[in-house]
C-alpha positions, 0 to 999 in steps of 0.5 A: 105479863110482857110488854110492848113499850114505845117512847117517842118525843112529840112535835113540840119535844114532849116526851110521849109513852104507850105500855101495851100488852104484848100479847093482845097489844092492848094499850095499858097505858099512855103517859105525856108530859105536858105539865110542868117537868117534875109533874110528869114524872110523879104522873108517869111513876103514879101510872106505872105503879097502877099498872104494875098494882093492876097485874098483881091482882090479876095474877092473884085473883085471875079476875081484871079490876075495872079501870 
């Protein structure tokens, strides 16, 4: 599955992520660092490890789990 990925900082200096499908441009997932620093991070690898998770049963089932 492709991906369209935009990072951006927000007005206060937050970084910001949207993952978006590439074909459909379905956003996948969003992601912002209000918390703590070290917070964020384990937020954004959880989000990406779910969205990574979501595409393998996909890809194996064919069948979209809820979200």
């Amino acid at each position: 599955m492709a991906y369209d990925i935009k990072a951006w900082l927000d007005r206060e200096g937050s970084p910001r992520l949207e993952i978006l499908d590439a074909e459909s441009g379905t956003l996948r997932m969003a992601w912002d660092a209000r918390e703590h620093r070290s917070q964020a991070i384990k937020s954004l690898f959880h989000e990406l490890m779910l969205l990574s998770l979501r595409d393998q049963l996909v890809d194996s089932t064919g069948v979209s789990p809820p979200r």
